[in-house]
Each structure stands twice: as structure tokens, then as C-alpha cells.
N, C-alpha and C positions, 0 to 999 in steps of 0.2 A: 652633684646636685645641679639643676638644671637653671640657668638665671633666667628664664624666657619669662616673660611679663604676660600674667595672665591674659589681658588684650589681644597678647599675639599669638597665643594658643587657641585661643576663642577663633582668630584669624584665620590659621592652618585648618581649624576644622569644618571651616566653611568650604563646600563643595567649589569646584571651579563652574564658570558659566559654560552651559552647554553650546558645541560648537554648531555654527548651521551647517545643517548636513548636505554640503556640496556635492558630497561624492553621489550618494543618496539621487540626488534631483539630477544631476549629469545621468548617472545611469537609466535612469524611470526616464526623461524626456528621448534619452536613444532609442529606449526600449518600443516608448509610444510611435516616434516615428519611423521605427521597421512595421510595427501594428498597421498603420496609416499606409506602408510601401505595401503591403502584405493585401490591403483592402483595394489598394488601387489596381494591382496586379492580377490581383484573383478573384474579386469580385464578392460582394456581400455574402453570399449565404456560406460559399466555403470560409473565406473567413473569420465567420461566426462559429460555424461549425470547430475548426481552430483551436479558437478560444477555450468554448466550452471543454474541449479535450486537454488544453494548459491549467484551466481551473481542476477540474476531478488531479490529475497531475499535481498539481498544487496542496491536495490534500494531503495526498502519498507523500509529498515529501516534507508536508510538516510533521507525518508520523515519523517520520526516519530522524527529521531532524533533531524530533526533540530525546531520541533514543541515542541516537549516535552523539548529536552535539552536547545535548544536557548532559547526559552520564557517561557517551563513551561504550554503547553497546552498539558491536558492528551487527545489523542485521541483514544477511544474507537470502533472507525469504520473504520480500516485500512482495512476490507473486501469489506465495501461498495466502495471504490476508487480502491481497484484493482478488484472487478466484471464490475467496468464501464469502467477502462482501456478492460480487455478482451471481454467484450462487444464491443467497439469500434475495434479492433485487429478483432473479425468477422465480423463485419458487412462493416469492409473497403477491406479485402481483401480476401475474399468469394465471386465467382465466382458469375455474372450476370444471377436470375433467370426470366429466359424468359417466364417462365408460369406467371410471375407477370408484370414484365413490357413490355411485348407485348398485353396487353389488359388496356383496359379502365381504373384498379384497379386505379392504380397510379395517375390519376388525382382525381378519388373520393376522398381517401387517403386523397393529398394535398385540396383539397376542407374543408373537416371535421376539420385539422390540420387549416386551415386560420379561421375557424370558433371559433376554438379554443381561436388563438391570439389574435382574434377580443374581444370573450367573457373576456377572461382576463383584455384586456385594458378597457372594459369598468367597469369593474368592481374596476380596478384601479383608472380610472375616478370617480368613485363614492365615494372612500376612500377620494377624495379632495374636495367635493360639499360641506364642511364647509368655504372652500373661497371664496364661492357665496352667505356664510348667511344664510348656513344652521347648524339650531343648532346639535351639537357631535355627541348625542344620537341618533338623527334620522337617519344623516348622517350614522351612524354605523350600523341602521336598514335595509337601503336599500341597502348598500354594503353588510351584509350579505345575506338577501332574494335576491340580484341580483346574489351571486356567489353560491346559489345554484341551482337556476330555470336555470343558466346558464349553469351550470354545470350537471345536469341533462339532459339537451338536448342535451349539446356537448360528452356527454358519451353515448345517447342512436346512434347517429349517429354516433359513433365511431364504437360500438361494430356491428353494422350492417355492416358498408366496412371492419372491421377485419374477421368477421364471414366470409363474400367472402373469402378473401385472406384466410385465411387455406383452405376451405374447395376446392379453384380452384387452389391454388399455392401451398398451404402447408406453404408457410413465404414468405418475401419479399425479401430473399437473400441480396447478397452483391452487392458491387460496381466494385471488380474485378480489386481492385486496390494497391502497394506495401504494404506490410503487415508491416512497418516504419511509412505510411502516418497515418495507427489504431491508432498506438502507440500516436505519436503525437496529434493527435483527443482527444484519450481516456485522455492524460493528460492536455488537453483544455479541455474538458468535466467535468475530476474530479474536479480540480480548480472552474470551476462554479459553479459547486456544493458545491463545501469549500468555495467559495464566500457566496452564499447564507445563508449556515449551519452558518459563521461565522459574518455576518451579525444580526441574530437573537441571536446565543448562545456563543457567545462570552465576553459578559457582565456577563455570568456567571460565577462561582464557579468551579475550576477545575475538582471537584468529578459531578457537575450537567451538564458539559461539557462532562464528558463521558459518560454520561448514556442518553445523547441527540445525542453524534454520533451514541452510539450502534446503538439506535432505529433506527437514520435514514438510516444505515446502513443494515438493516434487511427489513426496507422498498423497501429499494435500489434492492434485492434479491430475496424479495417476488414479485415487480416489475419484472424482468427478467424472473424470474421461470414463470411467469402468463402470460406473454405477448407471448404466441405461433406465433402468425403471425409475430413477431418482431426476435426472438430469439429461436423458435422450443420448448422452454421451455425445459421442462424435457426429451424430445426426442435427446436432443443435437445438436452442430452441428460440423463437422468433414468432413474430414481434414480440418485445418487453413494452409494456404502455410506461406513459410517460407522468412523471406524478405535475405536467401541464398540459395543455392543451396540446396536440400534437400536429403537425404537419400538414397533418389531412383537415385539421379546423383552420389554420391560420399562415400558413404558407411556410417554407422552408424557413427563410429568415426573420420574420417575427415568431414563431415557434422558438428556435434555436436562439432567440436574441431573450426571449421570455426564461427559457434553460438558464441560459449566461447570467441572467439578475438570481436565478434560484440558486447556482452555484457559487456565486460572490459574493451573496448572504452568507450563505454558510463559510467560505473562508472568512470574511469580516469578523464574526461570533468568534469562530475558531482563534484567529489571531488575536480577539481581546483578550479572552481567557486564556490564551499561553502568554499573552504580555504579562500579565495580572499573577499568573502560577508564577514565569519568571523573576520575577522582582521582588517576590514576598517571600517570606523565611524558607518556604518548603522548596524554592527553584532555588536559592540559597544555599541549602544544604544538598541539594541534588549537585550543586555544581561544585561543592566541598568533596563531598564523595567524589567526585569526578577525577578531578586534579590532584586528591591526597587522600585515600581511603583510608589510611592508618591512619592520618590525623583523623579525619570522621568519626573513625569506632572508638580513638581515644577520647571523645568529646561526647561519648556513650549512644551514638545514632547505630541505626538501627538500618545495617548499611542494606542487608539481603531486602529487605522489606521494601524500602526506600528503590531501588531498580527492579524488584519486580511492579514497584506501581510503574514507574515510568517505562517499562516495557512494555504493561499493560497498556496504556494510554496511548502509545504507538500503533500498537496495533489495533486499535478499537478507532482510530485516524484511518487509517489502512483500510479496514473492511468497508467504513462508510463511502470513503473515496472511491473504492472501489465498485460498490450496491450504484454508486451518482455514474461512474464511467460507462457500466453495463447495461445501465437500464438508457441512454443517450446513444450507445451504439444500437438499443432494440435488440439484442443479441447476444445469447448464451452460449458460450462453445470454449466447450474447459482446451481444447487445443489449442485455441488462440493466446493462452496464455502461458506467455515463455518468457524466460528470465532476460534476454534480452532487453523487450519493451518495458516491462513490471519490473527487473529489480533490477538492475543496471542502468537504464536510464535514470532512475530516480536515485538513483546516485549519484550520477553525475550532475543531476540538477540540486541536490544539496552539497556537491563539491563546487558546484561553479557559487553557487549564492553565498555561502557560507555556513558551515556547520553551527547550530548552534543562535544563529541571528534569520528572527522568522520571516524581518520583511526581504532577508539575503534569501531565504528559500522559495518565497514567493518570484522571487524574478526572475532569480535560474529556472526554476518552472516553467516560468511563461518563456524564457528566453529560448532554453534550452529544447522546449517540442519546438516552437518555430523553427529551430533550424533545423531539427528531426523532418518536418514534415517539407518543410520549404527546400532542402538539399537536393530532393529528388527530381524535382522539375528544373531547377538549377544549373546541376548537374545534366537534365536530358539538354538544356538548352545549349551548354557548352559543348557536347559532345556531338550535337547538331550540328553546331556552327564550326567546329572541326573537322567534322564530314565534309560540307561543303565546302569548306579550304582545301580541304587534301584535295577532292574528284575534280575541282576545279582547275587548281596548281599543279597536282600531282599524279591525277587520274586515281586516286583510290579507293577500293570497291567499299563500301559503307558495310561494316557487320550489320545483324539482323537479327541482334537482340541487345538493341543499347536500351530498350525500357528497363528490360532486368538491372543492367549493368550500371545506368542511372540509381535504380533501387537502392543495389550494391551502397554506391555512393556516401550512403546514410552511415554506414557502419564506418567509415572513413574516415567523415568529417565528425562524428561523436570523438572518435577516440584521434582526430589530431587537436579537438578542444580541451580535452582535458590532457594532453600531454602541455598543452601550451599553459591550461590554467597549474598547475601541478606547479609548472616551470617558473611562471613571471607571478603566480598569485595564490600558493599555497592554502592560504588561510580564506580562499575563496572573494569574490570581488566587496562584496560588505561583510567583513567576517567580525566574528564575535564583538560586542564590543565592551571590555572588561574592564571594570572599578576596582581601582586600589585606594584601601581606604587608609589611613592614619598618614 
């Protein structure tokens, strides 16, 4: 029996005083005066333009974080959710093409598309014709011979009204509508797709979890790139308008500095609401499941349910970030995106920030394209200045592609950062910061 004097139990269960967050403001002040070395160096409008690109960035990587850090799902296809945000950023607000929808196309189109739907649900229907007494095996015979003969015909009818459209429009254009409404789209879009994705691959393995986004990810791509009448394919598509005043009203760097407040908005929002999700029973229990899933489902949660929202929610982060990144380059071109830039990078910038803690993802963001974008000139300049040492000292012939070589560079100085952060800071530079309570 326990002799502690009520008082002093009252005592223990007083929280301890939060500490000032030194590490925090040390970081952000370094941060700000590479920002300031970056502006003096390169001058206003580039890096503005920067920025703008560490914000959209910034987004991608609070989806990831709160997928990876909150629950612990490695997602390997953070390219596939922001090709389908920028997917949706053109196709919403890319001007009305009247070669397509001033002819006939558009109803065949929707015709083929209903046939579609149709083929689907009956094929869905068939997956259920064991609650009529039909035995499994058969049942699984004719749902599959049904969704190929179907499938077969609704692709050969497909590719005949797409073959029109190129060859009489060229693609189906846009809707010629704010270039905000994409964004939103595009992260209703990815979400469905992380719906589905996690619907099926969620039951698994976090290593067979990422090598199931990759692929569908890559599908997601080869999709895009392929579908000319939909997306111009590898032709691109150009300008994307901009949901502000653009370049041509208001000059490179108040344009792009106007961009920068619309996208800091939107991280600010974002960050209150995962603070707020964080801290309250439901990021509570997300982070139970996380750390101790058997404890979880013996405390009767409802663990499937529970990661496929927060996968959802990753990817519906994903696509918007993505719709904001797309439509700021002005440019559609499903090639441009490769796992490299899209899911790898944004990796490493929720390993550098720390999994799991949003204002640690925010900085590895900003941190980490800086040094992405900033290595390459860096690096030209060293390898200049090594030129001239050698021809001078040593008479040696200068190669005559140190641009590329510089490029190169980038892929170097990523992966000796994170072997370093890996090494000295595992748990990332502000990583998680976790309450034990009794």
C-alpha cells in the first residue's frame, strides 16, 4: 500500500514546465540566414522563386509525415499523388478547347465513359452471384471472363473516340476554371486513390507497403504520359495560369513573392489542423496504433479504419501540394516526374526534420531543396576554381561539360546528408517530441 500523501500525488501529476525551445530557434535563425546568404547571392526573383518551390515541398512532406510518422506507413509513391494533384491544376484551369467541345467528340467520349461504369458494375455484380447459390469458384470464373470480354470492348471503343480527339483537337483541354478549384480536385482525386491503394495494401508489411505504392505510382505516370488526348502526354501542356496575378501583371518578384504569401497560408492552416488532429484523442490513438497495435485492438480500436484515414489524409496533402507545385512551374509534363525529385527527396526532408514532428518537417523542407537547388552552382563554382588552379599550376585541359557534372553534384550532396543525418541524428534534427505520462 502505497504511503504517498495525497498532496504529493496531486504533485506528480502536475505536468512538468515546458522547456524553451532552444534547439527550435538555433535551428530557424541558421535557417533564416542561409535564406538572407541565398538572397544576397542570387538575387530577388530567383530566390523567391526558391521558396515558393520549398513551400509546395513543404506540403508533400507533411503528407508523408503524418503517414510515416503518425502511423508508420512507409509510402513509396509520393510522385504518384503529386502527378495527380498537377494533373488536376491542368486539366481545371487550362483554358476551353473549342476544337473538342464544339463538336460531337464530347458526347461520344461521355457515351464510351458510361459504358464503362456500366461494364464495371456488372462485373462488380458478378463478384456477388455467391449470394444467389453460386458455388466460389465458378462465381470467380465469370467475374473474371466477365471483366475481360468487358474490358476489351470498353478499351476498343475507347481508343477509337480518343484516336478522334487527337487527331481533330489535339486533347480535350481544360475547363477554364480558377487554378485553387485543380488543387482541390487534385487532392479529392489523390485521397481516392489512397482510398483504394489502402483499401487493398494496407494489411500489409510496411516494406511490401512501399513497393506496392511505388508501382502504383509508376502506373499512375506511365498512365499520364500515355493518355495524349487527356494530357498532350510527352508534348506537355503550357502555360498553367496562376490562381494570382501572374508575372505578366506584376513583374517576376512581386508575382512570385504574392505566390509565397498564398502558399504559407495554406501551410499555416495546414499546420494548425495537424497540430490540433495531433494532440486530441484521435492523433492519440493514431500514435497507439503506431507504437503497439495489439495493445490498440485490445482496447477495441478499430485499427484498419483508423490508417486507412490517415493514409487518406496523406495523400489528399499530396495532390494539393502537388495541383500548388504544377501550376507555379506553368507546366504539365507527366515525364518531369520521377521518383527522384517527388519521392525521394521528400523523404529525405521528413528524415532530416523529423518524422512525425510537423514544425521538424517544415524545415527539412525548406532546408533541404536549398541545398538541392543551391549545390549545383556551388559545386560549378568549385570546380571552376579548380580549373583555374590546375591550367594555371599544372597546365590542365579543363573538361567541357562540368555544367552537367555540377548538376550531378545534387545527387551527391543529398545522399551524403542523409547518410550524415542517419549517422549523428536518427531521429531527425527536431524529432518527435513524446509525453510520458503517470
Amino acid at each position: 500500500m502505497s504511503t504517498q500523501q495525497p498532496s504529493e500525488q496531486r504533485a506528480d501529476s502536475v505536468a512538468a514546465p515546458s522547456r524553451f525551445p532552444l534547439r527550435e530557434v538555433v535551428l530557424f535563425t541558421a535557417l533564416l540566414a542561409v535564406v538572407l546568404g541565398v538572397y544576397a547571392m542570387m538575387g530577388t526573383a530567383y530566390s523567391t522563386r526558391m521558396l515558393v518551390e520549398a513551400s509546395c515541398y513543404a506540403i508533400l512532406a507533411l503528407g508523408l509525415t503524418i503517414q510515416w510518422g503518425y502511423a508508420g506507413q512507409f509510402n513509396a509513391g509520393v510522385m504518384g499523388f503529386v502527378a495527380l494533384g498537377g494533373f488536376c491544376a491542368m486539366l481545371f484551369s487550362v483554358p476551353v478547347n473549342d476544337a473538342f467541345w464544339g463538336t460531337e467528340l464530347p458526347g461520344e467520349l461521355g457515351r464510351v465513359l458510361l459504358y464503362g461504369a456500366a461494364a464495371a458494375m456488372l462485373v462488380y455484380g458478378a463478384t456477388k452471384l455467391d449470394r444467389l447459390g453460386v458455388p466460389k469458384k465458378l462465381r470467380t470464373v465469370i467475374a473474371v471472363a466477365l471483366a475481360v470480354v468487358l474490358y476489351l470492348v470498353v478499351i476498343s471503343l475507347l481508343r477509337g473516340v480518343t484516336g478522334e480527339i487527337q487527331s481533330r483537337a489535339g486533347f480535350i483541354g481544360g475547363l477554364g476554371l480558377p487554378a485553387w478549384t485543380g488543387w482541390l480536385v487534385g487532392g479529392a482525386l489523390a485521397g481516392g486513390i489512397g482510398y483504394f491503394i489502402g483499401k487493398i495494401c494496407l494489411g500489409l508489411r510496411s516494406d511490401y507497403l512501399a513497393i506496392a505504392t511505388l508501382g502504383i505510382a509508376e502506373i499512375i505516370k506511365a498512365f499520364l504520359k500515355n493518355s495524349d488526348w487527356l494530357t498532350r502526354g510527352t508534348a506537355t501542356v503550357s502555360p498553367l495560369p496562376w490562381p494570382t496575378p501572374g508575372p505578366s501583371e506584376l513583374g517576376f518578384t512581386l508575382a512570385r513573392a504574392l505566390y509565397l504569401s498564398v502558399t504559407a497560408l495554406m501551410i499555416a492552416v495546414i499546420f494548425f489542423l495537424l497540430h490540433r488532429a495531433y494532440h486530441a484523442p484521435w492523433g492519440r490513438m493514431i500514435r497507439a496504433i503506431r507504437d503497439n497495435e495489439i495493445s490498440a485492438a485490445a482496447m477495441g480500436k478499430d485499427i484498419n479504419r483508423r490508417r486507412l484515414e490517415i493514409f487518406v489524409l496523406g495523400c489528399i496533402l499530396m495532390g494539393i501540394g502537388g495541383g500548388a507545385l504544377a501550376s507555379f512551374n506553368s507546366i504539365f509534363d507527366p515525364n518531369g516526374y520521377l521518383p527522384l525529385n517527388h519521392t525521394f527527396l521528400v523523404l529525405v526532408m521528413v528524415i532530416l526534420g523529423g518524422p512525425g514532428n510537423n514544425l521538424g518537417t517544415i524545415f527539412g523542407a525548406v532546408a533541404v531543396y536549398i541545398i538541392w537547388i543551391m549545390s549545383e552552382p556551388l559545386a560549378l563554382f568549385v570546380m571552376q576554381l579548380a580549373v583555374s588552379v590546375g591550367e594555371g599550376a599544372f597546365g590542365w585541359e579543363p573538361p567541357s561539360n562540368l555544367d552537367s557534372r555540377a548538376l550531378q553534384a545534387r545527387v551527391f550532396v543529398i545522399g551524403l546528408l542523409i547518410t550524415l543525418v542517419l549517422r549523428f541524428a536518427p531521429q531527425g534534427l527536431l524529432p518527435e517530441k513524446v509525453k510520458h505520462h503517470g
